[in-house]
C-alpha positions in Angstrom: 67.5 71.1 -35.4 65.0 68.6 -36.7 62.0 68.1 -35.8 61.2 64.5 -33.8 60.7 61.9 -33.9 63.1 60.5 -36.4 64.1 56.8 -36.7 67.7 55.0 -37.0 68.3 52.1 -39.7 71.9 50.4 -38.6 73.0 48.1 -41.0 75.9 45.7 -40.7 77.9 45.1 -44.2 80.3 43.0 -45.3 83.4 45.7 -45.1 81.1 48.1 -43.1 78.9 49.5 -40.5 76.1 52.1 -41.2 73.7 54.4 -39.4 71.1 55.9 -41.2 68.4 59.2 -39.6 65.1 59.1 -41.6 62.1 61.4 -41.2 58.9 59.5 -40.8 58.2 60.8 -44.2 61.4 59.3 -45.5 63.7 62.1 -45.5 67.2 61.0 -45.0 69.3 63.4 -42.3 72.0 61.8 -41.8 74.4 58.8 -42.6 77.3 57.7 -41.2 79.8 54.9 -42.3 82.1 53.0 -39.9 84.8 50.4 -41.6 85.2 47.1 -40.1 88.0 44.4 -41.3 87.9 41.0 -42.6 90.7 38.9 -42.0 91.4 35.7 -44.4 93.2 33.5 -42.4 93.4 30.7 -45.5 92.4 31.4 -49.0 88.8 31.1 -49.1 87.7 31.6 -45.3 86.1 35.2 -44.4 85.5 36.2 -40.8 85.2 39.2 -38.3 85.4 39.8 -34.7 81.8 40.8 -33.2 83.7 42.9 -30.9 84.7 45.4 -34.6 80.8 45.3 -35.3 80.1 47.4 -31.4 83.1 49.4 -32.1 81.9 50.0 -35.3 78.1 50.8 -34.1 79.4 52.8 -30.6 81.5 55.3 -33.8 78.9 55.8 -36.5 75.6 56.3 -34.3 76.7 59.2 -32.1 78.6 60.5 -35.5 75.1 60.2 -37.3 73.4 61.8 -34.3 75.7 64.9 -34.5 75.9 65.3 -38.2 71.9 65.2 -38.3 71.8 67.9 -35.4 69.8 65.7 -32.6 69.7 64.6 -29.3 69.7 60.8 -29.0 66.1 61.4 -27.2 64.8 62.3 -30.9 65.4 58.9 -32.0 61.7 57.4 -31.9 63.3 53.9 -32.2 65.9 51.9 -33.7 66.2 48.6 -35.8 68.8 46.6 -37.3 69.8 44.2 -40.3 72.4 42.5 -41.9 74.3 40.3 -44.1 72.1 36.3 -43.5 73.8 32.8 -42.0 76.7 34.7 -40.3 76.5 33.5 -36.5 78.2 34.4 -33.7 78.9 31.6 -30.9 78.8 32.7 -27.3 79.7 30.9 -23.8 78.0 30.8 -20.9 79.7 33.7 -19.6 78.6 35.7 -22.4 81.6 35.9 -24.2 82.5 35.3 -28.4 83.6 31.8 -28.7 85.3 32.9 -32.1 85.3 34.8 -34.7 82.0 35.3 -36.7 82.1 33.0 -40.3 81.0 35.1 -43.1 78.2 34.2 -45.3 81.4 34.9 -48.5 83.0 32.0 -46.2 84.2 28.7 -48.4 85.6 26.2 -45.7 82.4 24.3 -45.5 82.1 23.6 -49.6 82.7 20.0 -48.6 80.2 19.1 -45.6 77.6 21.7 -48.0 78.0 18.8 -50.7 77.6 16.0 -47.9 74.7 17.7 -46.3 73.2 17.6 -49.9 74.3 14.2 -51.2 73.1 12.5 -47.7 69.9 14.7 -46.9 69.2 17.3 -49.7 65.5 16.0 -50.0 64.9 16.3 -46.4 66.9 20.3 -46.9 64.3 21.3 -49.6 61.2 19.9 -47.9 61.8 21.1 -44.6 63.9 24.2 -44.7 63.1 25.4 -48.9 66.6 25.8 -49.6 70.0 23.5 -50.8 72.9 23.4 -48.4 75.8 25.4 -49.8 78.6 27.0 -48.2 77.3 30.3 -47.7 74.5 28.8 -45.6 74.7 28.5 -41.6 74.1 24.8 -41.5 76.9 23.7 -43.1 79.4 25.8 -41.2 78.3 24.3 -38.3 79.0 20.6 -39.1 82.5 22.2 -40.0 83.2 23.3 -36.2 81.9 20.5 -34.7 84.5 18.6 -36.6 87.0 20.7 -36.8 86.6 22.9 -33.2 84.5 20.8 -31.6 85.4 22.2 -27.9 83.6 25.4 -29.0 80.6 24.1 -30.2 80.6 21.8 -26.6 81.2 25.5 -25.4 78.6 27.7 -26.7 75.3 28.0 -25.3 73.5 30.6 -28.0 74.0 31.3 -31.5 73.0 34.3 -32.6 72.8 36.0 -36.6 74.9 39.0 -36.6 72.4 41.7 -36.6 70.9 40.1 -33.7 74.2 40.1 -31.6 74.5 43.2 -32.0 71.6 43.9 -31.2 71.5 42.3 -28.1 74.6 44.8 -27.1 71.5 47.1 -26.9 69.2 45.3 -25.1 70.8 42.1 -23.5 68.2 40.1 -25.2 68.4 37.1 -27.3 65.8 36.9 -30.6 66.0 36.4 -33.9 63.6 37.1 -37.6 62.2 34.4 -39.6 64.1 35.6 -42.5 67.3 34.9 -40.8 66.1 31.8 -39.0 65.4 30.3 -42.2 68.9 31.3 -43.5 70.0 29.0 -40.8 69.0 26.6 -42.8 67.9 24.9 -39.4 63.9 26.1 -39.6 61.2 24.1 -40.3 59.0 26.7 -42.1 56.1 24.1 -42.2 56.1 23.9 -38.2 57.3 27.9 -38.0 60.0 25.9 -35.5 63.7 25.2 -35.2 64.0 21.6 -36.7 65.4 19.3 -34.4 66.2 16.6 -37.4 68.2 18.8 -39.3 69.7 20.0 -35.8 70.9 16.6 -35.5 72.4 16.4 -39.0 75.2 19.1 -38.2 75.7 18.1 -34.6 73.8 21.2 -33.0 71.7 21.3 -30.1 68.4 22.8 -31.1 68.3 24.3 -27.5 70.8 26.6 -28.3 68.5 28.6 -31.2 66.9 31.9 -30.4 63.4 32.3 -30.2 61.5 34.1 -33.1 60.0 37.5 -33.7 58.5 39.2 -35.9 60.7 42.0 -38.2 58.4 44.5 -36.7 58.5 43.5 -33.2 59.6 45.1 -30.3 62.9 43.5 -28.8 63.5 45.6 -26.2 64.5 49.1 -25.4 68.3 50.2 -25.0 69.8 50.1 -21.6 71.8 52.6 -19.3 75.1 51.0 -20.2 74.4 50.5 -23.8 73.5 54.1 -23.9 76.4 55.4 -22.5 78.6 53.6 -24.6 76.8 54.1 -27.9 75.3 57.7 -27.5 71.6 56.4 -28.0 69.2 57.3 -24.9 68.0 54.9 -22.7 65.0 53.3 -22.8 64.8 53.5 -26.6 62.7 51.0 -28.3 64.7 48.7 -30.3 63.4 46.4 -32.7 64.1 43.4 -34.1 65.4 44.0 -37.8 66.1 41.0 -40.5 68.0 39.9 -43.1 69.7 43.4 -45.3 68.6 41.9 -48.7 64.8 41.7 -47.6 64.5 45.5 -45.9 66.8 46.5 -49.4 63.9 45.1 -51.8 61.2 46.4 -49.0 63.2 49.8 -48.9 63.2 50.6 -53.0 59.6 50.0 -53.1 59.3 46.2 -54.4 56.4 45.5 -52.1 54.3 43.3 -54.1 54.0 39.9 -56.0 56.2 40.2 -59.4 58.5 43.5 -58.2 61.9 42.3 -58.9 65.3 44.0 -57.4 68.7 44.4 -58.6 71.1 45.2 -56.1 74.7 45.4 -56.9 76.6 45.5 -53.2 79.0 43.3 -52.0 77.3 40.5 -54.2 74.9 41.1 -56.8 71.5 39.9 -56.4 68.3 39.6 -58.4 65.1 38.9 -55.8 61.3 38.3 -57.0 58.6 39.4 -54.4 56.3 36.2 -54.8 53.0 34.5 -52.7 54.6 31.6 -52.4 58.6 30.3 -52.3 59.9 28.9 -55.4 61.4 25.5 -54.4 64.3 24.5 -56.6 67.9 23.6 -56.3 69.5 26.8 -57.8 67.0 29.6 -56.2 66.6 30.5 -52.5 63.8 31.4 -51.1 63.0 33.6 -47.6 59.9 35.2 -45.9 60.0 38.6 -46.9 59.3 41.3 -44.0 55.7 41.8 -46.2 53.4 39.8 -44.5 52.3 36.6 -46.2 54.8 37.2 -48.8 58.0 35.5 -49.7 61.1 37.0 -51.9 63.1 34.5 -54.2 67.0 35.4 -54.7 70.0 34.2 -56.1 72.9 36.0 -57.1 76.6 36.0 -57.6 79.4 36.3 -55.3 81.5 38.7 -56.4 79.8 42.4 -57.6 81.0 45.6 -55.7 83.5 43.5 -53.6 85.2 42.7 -57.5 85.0 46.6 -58.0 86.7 47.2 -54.9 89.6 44.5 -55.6 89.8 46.2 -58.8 89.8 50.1 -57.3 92.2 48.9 -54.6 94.8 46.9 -56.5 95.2 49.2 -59.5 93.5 53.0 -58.8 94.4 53.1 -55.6 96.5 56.2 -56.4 93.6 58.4 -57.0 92.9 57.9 -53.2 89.0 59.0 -52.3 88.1 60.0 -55.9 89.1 56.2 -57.4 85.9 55.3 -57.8 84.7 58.2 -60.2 87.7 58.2 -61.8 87.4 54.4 -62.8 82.7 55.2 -63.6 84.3 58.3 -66.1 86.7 55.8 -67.6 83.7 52.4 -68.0 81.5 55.6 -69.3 83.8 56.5 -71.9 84.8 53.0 -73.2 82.3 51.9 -76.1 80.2 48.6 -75.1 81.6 45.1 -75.5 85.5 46.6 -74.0 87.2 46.2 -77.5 86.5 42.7 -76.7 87.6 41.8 -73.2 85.6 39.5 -71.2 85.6 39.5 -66.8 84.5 36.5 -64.9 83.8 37.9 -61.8 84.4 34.4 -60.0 86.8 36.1 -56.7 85.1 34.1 -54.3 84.1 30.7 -56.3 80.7 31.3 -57.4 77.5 30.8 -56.4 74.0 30.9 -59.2 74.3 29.1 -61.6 77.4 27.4 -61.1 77.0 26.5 -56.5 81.0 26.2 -57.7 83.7 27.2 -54.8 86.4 26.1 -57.2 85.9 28.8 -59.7 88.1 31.5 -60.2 88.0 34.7 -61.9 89.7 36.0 -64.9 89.8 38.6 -67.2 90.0 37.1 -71.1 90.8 38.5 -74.7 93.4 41.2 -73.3 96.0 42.7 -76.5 98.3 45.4 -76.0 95.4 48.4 -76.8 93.5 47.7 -73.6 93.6 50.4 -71.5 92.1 50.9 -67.6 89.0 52.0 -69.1 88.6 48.5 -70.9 89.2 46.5 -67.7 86.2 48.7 -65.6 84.0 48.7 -68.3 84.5 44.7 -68.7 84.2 44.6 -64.8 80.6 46.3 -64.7 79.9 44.2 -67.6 81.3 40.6 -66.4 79.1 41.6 -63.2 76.1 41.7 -65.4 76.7 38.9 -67.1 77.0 36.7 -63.8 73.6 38.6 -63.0 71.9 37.3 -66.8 73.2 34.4 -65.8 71.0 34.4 -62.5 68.4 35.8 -64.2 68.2 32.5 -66.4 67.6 30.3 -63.8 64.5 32.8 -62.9 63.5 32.4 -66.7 63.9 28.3 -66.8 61.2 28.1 -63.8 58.6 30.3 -66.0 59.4 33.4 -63.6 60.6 36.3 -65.9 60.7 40.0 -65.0 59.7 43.5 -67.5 61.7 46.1 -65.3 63.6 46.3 -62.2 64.4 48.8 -58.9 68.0 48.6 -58.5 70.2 48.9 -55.3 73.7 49.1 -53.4 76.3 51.2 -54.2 76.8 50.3 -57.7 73.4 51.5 -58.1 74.9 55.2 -58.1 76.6 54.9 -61.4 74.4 55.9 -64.2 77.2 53.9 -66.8 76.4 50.5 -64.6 73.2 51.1 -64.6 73.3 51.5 -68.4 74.9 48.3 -68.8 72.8 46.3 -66.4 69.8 47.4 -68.7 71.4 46.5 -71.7 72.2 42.5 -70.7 69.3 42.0 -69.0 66.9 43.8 -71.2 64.8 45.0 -68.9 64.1 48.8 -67.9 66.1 50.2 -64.5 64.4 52.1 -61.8 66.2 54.0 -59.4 65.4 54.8 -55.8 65.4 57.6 -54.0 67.2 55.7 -51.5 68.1 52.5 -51.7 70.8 51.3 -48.6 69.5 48.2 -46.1 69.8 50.9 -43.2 67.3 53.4 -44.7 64.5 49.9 -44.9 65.6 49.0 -41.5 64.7 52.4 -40.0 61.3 51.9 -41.9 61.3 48.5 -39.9 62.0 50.7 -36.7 58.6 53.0 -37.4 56.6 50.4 -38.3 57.5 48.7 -34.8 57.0 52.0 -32.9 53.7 52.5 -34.3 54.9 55.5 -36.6 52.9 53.7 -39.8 49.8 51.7 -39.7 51.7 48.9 -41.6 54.6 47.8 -43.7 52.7 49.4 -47.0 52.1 52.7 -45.6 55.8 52.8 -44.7 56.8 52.2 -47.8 54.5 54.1 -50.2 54.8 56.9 -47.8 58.6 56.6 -48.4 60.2 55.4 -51.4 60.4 57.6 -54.5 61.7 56.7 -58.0 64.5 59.2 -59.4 65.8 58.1 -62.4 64.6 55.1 -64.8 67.1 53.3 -67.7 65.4 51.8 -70.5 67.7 48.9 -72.1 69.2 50.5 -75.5 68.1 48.3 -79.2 71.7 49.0 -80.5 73.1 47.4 -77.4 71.3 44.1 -77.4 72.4 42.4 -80.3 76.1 43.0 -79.1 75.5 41.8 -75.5 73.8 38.6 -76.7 76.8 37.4 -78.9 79.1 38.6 -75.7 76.7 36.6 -73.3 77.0 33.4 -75.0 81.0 34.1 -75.3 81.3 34.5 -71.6 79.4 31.3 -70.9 80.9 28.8 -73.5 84.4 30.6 -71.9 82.8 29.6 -68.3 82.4 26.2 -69.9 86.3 26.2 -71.0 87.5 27.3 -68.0 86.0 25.8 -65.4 87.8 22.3 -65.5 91.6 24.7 -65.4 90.0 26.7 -62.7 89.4 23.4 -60.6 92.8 22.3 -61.3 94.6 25.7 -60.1 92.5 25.3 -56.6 93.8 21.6 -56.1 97.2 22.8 -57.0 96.9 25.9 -54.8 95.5 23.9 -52.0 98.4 21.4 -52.3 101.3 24.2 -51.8 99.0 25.1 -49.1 99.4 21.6 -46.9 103.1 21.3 -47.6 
């Protein structure tokens, strides 16, 4: 039986749920997974039903709870994140309007580039960041032209960690992190901006007020805790955005740490003083007070690794994965010369390009499976140099890195990831969003004096990956081959989306 009081991290993915038990001395005892589904109901769009993300939460928390050996009144308290700009619509009776758009989401690439052509100065002065798809804003002005009854209908919006949440507590907050991914936050004023409200046709009255990451939302109630296992009355607070308790949770705490994390997308953030203004970088208030984090990324990382597992090793069943990190370990660097674009979902840094399209280039009849993961892991880290550039042309660079997500666990992707950016690879202990939003719940409960002494008293490096010199010389002639072949392709991979979206309307 473990000792109390433990804390719970609950993290809501992009294909998952996850509930994480951590020591206050940062001991993980237990994690459990729940799946939740994505539906695609037109090439492009991404969404979920809130209702999967509860069912999700009321299976892996009691599951945690049990494998870890404790009652749920051992649970000191509890905190949330998740993926940004996903918002859920509710009525006046409380209930979903729809399901949730994804941040992956493409169906607002159009009103993003109106939004930007019309008001991008008044974007990047007043809320730091450009309208693209992936943002909140944008989706918006898509509903209320293309559903506008349920944006007439809804009274809140809420991000999606704070929905759920509020299944907890019945209250209605959000995190400045995911109030600037709205896109709709003033971050001058610290308010909702009622201009750019008015550019997507939202009411500004239908925003959550703001909390702190650390603050206390509420506590769980009776009917919450009988449905979800947790005891009632347990504090619950109020969580933020999964990519800025990831780079608090691996231990980049201070100006110039940098983080990798290879997850659903793959991501390079800086921990800076001060956000980094400019078109192709984002910029949010990291849970460190008075700091920010600046991030870009690509869309497509452990998401293209799963297409690739679940399309063509799907018959080694639960031990896919391994099978496909033995087969990228044992194929020499470069993949006898095949060359991945990981563009599944469009693309975002460098290219902000929903058109693009992935493809795998220079195959001949000796290319075996092995080829095809090793050029996935290394495609991925291409799209990631490629991110890293735009760092580099602002005068930010980085010397070494703490890398995250599940990819993160394979010591060959780690390698390669090294290698093309040729920087040196830290490893966490632990390095999943739910293990920093349980630090976020002890910090909130008064179980650490501050964020720092969470997270020195927590995170521990494991393993470090120095960037090899025989490598680099090969991955900088492969670099500049997959970009000029970007370059190449980009004006066929525009022409295959008109054409697809033509056989689409007939």
């Amino acid at each position: 039986m473990q000792a109390s009081p433990c804390l719970l991290g609950i993290d809501l993915g992009a294909g998952s749920l996850k509930a994480t038990v951590v020591t206050r001395d940062g001991r993980v005892v237990a994690a459990q997974s729940a799946d939740i589904p994505t539906h695609e109901p037109r090439p492009g769009w991404s969404e979920q039903e809130p209702q999967d993300w509860w069912r999700a939460l009321c299976k892996a928390v009691p599951a945690a709870l049990t494998r870890a050996g404790l009652a749920p009144t051992s649970i000191a308290a509890v905190s949330f994140s998740a993926g940004a700009h996903t918002s859920v619509l509710e009525g006046s009776d409380g209930r979903v309007l729809r399901p949730a758009i994804l941040w992956t989401d493409q169906r607002s690439a159009t009103q993003a580039v109106e939004l930007w052509d019309t008001a991008g100065e008044e974007f990047m002065r007043v809320a730091l960041n450009r309208p693209t798809a992936t943002w909140t804003a944008p989706q918006l002005l898509w509903l209320s032209r293309h559903e506008p009854h349920l944006t007439r209908a809804a009274q809140r919006l809420y991000l999606a960690k704070d929905w759920l949440r509020s299944r907890l507590t019945g209250g209605w907050e959000t995190d400045r992190t995911d109030a600037v991914g709205t896109l709709l936050f003033d971050v001058s004023a610290d308010a909702w901006s009622e201009s750019l409200c008015e550019r997507v046709n939202w009411d500004v009255r239908k925003l959550p007020p703001i909390l702190a990451a650390t603050a206390l939302a509420g506590t769980v109630t009776k009917a919450a805790a009988a449905a979800c296992g947790l005891a009632a009355g347990t504090p619950v607070v109020c969580g933020t955005s999964d990519t800025s308790v990831e780079t608090f949770g691996v231990g980049s705490i201070r100006p110039g740490d940098a983080t990798v994390k290879l997850a659903t997308a793959g991501t390079i953030s800086i921990v800076r003083q001060a956000p980094e203004v400019h078109p192709t970088l984002i910029n949010y208030p990291f849970v460190m007070p008075g700091l920010w984090y600046t991030i870009t990324g690509t869309n497509s990382c452990a998401s293209a690794h799963r297409w690739l597992r679940d399309r063509f090793f799907a018959q080694h069943g639960s031990e896919a994965f391994e099978i496909m990190d033995a087969m990228a370990a044992a194929t020499p660097a470069g993949a006898a010369g095949l060359l991945f674009h990981p563009y599944l979902q469009g693309e975002r840094a460098p290219h902000w390009d929903p058109l693009l399209r992935a493809s795998f280039i220079g195959m001949r009849f000796h290319h075996g499976p092995g080829h095809f993961v090793r050029a996935l892991y290394e495609g991925i880290a291409f799209s990631l140099r490629d991110v890293l550039e735009q760092f580099r042309a602002r005068g930010i660079d980085i010397r070494s890195v703490r890398i995250a997500g599940g990819g993160a666990r394979s010591a060959c992707w780690r390698q390669v990831v090294a290698d093309i950016l040729g920087v040196e690879v830290y490893l966490p202990r632990v390095t999943d969003a739910s293990f920093g939003a349980a630090l976020l719940a002890g910090i909130g409960a008064g179980l650490f004096a501050d964020e720092y002494a969470a997270a020195l008293a927590c995170t521990e490096i494991v393993a470090r990956t120095a960037p090899r010199a025989d490598g680099g010389a090969l991955y900088e002639e492969l670099f500049d081959l997959y970009r000029r072949s970007h370059l190449a392709l980009a004006p066929i991979d525009h022409a295959l989306s008109r054409l697809a979206a033509k056989e689409l309307t007939r």
